[in-house]
C-alpha positions as CSV (number, residue, x, y, z in Angstrom):
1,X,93.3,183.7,95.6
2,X,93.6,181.3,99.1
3,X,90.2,179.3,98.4
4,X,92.4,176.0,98.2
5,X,92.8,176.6,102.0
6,X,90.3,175.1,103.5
7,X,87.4,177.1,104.9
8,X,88.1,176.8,108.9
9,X,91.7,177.8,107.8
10,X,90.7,180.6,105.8
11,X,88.1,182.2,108.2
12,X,91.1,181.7,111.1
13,X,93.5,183.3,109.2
14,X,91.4,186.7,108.4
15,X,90.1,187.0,111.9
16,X,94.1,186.3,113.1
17,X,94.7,189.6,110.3
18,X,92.2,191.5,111.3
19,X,92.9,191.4,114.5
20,X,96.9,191.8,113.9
21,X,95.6,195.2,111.9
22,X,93.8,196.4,114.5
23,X,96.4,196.4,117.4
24,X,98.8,198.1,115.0
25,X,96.8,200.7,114.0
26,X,95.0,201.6,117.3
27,X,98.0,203.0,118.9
28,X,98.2,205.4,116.3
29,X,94.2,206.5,116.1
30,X,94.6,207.1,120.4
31,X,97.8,208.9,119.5
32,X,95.7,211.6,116.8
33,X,92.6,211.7,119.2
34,X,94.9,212.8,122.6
35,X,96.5,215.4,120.3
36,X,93.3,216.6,118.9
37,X,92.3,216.9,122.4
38,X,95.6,218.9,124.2
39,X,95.4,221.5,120.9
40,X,92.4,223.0,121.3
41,X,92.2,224.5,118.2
42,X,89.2,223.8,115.7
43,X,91.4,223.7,112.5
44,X,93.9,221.7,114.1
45,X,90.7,219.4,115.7
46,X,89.6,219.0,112.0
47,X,92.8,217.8,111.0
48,X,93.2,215.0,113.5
49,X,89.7,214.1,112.5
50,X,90.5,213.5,108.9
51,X,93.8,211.5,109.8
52,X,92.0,209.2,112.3
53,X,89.2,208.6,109.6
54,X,91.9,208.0,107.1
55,X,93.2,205.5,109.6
56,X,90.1,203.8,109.5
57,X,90.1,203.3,106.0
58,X,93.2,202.3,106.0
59,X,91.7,198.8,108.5
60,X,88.3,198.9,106.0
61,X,90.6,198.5,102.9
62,X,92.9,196.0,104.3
63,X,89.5,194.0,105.1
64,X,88.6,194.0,102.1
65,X,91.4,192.9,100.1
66,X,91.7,190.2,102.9
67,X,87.7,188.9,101.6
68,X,89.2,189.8,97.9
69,X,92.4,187.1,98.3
70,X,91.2,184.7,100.5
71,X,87.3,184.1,99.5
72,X,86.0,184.1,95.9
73,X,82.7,186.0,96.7
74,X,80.1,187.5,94.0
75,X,79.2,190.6,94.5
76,X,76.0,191.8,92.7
77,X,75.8,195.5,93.6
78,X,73.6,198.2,92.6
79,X,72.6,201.4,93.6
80,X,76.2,202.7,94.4
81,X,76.9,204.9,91.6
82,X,76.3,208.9,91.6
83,X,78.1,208.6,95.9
84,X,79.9,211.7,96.9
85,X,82.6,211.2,99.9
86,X,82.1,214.9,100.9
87,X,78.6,215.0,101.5
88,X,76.9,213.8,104.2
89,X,74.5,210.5,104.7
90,X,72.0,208.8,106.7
91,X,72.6,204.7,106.0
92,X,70.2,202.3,106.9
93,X,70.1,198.3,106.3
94,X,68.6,195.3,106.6
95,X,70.1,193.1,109.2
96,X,70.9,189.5,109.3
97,X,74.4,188.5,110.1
98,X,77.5,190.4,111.7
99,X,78.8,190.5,107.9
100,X,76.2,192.7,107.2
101,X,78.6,195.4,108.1
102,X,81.4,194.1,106.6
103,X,79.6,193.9,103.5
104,X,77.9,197.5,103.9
105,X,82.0,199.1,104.5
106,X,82.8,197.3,101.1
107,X,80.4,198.5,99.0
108,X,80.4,201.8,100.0
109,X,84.0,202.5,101.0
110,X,85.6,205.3,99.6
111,X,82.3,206.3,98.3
112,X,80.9,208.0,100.6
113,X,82.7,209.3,104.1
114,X,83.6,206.6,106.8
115,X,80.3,205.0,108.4
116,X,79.5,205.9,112.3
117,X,77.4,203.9,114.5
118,X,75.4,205.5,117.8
119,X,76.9,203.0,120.2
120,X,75.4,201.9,123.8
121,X,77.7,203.8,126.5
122,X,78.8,200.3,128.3
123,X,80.4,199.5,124.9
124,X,83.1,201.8,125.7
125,X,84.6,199.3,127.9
126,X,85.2,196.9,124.9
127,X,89.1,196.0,125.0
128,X,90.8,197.4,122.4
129,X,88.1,198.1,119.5
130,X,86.0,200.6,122.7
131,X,89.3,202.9,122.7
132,X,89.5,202.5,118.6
133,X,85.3,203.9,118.6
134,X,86.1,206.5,121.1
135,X,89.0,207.5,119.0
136,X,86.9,207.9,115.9
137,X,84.2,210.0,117.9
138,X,81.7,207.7,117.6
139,X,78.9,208.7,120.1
140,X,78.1,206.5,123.0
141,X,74.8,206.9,124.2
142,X,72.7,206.8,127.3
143,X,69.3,205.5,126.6
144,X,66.6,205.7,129.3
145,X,63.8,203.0,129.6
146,X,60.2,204.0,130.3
147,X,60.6,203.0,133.5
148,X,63.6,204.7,134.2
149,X,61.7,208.2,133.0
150,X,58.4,207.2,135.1
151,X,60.9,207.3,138.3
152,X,62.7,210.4,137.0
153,X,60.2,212.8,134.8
154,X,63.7,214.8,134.3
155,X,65.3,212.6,131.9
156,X,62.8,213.0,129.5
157,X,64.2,214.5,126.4
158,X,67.9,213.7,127.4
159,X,68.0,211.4,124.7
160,X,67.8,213.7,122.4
161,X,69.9,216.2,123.7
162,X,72.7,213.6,123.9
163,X,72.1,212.8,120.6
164,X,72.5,216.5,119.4
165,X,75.6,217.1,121.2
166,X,77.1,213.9,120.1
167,X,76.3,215.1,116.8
168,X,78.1,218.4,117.1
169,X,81.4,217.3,116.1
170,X,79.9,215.6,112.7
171,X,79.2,219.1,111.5
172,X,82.6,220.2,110.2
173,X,84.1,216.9,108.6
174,X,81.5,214.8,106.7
175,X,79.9,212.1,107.9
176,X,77.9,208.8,107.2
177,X,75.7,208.1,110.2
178,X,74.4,204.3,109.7
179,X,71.7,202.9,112.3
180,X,70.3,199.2,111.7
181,X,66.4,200.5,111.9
182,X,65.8,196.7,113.1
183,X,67.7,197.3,116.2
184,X,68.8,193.8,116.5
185,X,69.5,190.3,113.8
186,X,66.4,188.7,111.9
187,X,66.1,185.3,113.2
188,X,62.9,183.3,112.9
189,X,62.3,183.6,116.8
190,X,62.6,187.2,116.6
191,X,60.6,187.3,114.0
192,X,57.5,184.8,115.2
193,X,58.0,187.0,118.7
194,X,57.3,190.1,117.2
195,X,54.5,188.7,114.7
196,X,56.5,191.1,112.0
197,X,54.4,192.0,109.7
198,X,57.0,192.0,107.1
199,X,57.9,188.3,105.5
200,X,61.7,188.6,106.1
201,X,62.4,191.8,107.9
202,X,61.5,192.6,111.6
203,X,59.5,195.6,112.7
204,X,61.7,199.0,112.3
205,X,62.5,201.3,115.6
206,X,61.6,204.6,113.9
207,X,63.3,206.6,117.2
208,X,66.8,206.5,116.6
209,X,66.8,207.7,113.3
210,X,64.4,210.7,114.4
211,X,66.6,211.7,117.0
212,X,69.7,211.9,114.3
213,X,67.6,213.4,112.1
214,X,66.4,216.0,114.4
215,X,70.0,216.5,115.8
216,X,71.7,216.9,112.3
217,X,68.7,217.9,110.1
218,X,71.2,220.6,108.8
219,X,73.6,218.6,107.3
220,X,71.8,215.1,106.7
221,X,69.6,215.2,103.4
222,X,70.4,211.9,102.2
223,X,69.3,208.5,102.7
224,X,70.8,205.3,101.6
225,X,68.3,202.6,102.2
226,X,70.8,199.3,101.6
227,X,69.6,195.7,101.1
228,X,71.2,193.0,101.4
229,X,70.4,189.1,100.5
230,X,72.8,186.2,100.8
231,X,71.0,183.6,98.2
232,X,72.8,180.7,100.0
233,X,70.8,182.2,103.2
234,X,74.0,180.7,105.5
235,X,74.8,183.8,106.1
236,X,76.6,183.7,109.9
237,X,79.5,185.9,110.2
238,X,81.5,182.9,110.6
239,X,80.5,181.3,107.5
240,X,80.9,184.3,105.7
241,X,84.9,184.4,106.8
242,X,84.8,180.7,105.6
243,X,84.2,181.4,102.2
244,X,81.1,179.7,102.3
245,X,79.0,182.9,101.1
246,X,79.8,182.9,98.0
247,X,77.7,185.7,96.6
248,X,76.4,188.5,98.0
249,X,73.4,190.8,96.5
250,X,73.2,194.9,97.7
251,X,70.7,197.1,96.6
252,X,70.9,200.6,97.3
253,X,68.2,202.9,97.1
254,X,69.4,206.7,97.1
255,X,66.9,209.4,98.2
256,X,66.0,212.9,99.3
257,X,65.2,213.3,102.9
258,X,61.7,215.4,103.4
259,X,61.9,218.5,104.7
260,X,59.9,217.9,107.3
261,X,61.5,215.4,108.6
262,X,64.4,217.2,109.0
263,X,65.2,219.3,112.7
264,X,61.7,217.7,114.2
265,X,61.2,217.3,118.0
266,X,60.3,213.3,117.8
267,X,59.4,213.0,121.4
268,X,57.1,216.2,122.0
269,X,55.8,216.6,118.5
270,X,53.0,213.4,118.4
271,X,52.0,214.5,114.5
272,X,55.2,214.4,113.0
273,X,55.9,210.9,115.4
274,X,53.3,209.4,113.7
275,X,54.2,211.0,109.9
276,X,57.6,209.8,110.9
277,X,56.6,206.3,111.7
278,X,54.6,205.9,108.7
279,X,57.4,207.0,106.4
280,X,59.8,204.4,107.9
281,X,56.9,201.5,107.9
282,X,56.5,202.4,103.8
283,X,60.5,201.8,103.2
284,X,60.1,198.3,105.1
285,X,57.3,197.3,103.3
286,X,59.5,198.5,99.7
287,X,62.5,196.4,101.5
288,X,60.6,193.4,102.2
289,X,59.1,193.7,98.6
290,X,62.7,193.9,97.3
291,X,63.8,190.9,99.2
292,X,60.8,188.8,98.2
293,X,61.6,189.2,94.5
294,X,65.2,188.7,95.5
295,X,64.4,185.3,96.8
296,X,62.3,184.5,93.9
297,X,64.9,184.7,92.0
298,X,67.8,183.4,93.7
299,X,66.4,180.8,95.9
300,X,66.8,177.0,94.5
301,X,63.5,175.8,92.7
């Protein structure tokens, strides 16, 4: 263990590793995905898929050891038993801090297949880590605003049809598709903006996971509904390089997707929207119950 170091050293040295790791092992992920795309044969494709993914772990578990030697955190996790790495899974989380996903690849790594993330299309251009997504087929995405749809009836629907090609190449090779239902980081502001009704979660954006469930409904049957509380609540990415989280709390709550929603047409079909909704406002309102007992028993009297 580093925790002598003190915690600006210790946070600068794991980002200076993790970003050493990352230029060395990026050459290698573009080098698998340019040969997967000159050999254009599916068997061939799949086996460039698995080496890229195993390249990925191989930057997840060098993480991970780095948050092992150099901070002394406690994890409390449960829920993560009973995983299968060759099956496929929907993830979903609470979200507070960038370290949320940090924290979400370490409890789950090796567990179940390597996490994607739908990705906005201008992220592409992001130096280095862009090229590593691409790589790793994560799907960039095009959304269109209601404005943008009011001027052009024609793109209605194209969401989902990106999403379902995107979603094409999971079919073959498992896959964990993770979305962060919140869209965006609980902050207080956000929160009073939205006048949540949930105590320490922000309203959920049911449409994202409709569309992957309607584009995958074939191979996704499982959800993993994660929680995550940091009892110190200084939970800022920073902070949590610095060592100054020093415990961590994951739930996971395993569960059976329901047929019908599973293959569904989100945007056209206004019953099962508004089934769809409902299910996703009843696991927030379990989350939120989750974290309020969490709090009761962590927080200081």
């Amino acid at each position: 263990m580093l925790t002598f170091l003190p915690p600006w050293l210790r946070g600068s040295l794991i980002m200076l590793l993790i970003v050493c790791s990352t230029l060395t092992l990026v050459p290698f992920l573009m080098l698998a995905a340019l040969l997967k795309l000159l050999i254009p044969l599916t068997s061939t494709r799949r086996w460039f898929t698995i080496v890229s993914i195993e390249i990925a772990n191989l930057w997840v578990g060098f993480n991970n050891l780095l948050l092992q030697v150099v901070n002394n955190i406690d994890w409390d996790i449960k829920g993560a038993d009973g995983l299968d790495p060759k099956d496929w899974y929907f993830v979903t989380c609470n979200h507070q801090s960038w370290a949320d996903i940090l924290v979400v690849q370490k409890v789950l790594f090796r567990k179940i297949p390597m996490l994607k993330f739908f990705l906005k299309q201008q992220l592409i251009w992001v130096p280095v880590i862009g090229l590593a997504w691409w790589a790793l087929d994560f799907p960039f995405m095009k959304r269109y605003s209601a404005a943008e749809i009011a001027k052009n009836p024609a793109l209605k629907g194209k969401d989902l049809e990106t999403t379902r090609k995107a979603c094409e190449k999971f079919k073959y090779t498992p896959v964990t598709v993770f979305n962060f239902l919140e869209g965006t980081r609980f902050t207080p502001q956000k929160h009073a903006q939205q006048q949540s009704p949930y105590q320490y979660l922000l309203k959920p954006k049911a449409g994202g996971a409709a569309f992957v469930l309607g584009a995958m409904g074939d191979q996704l049957h499982t959800l993993l509904n994660i929680t995550i509380h940091y009892p110190s609540n200084d939970h800022s990415f920073w902070h949590f390089l610095t060592g100054r989280v020093n415990k961590v709390i994951v739930r996971i709550d395993k569960q059976t997707i329901a047929p019908p929603f599973l293959n569904r047409d989100y945007l056209n079909d206004q019953e099962f929207r508004g089934n769809f909704q409902q299910w996703v406002s009843e696991l927030w309102e379990q989350k939120d119950d989750q974290l309020k007992q969490l709090h009761k028993e962590t927080d200081p009297v």
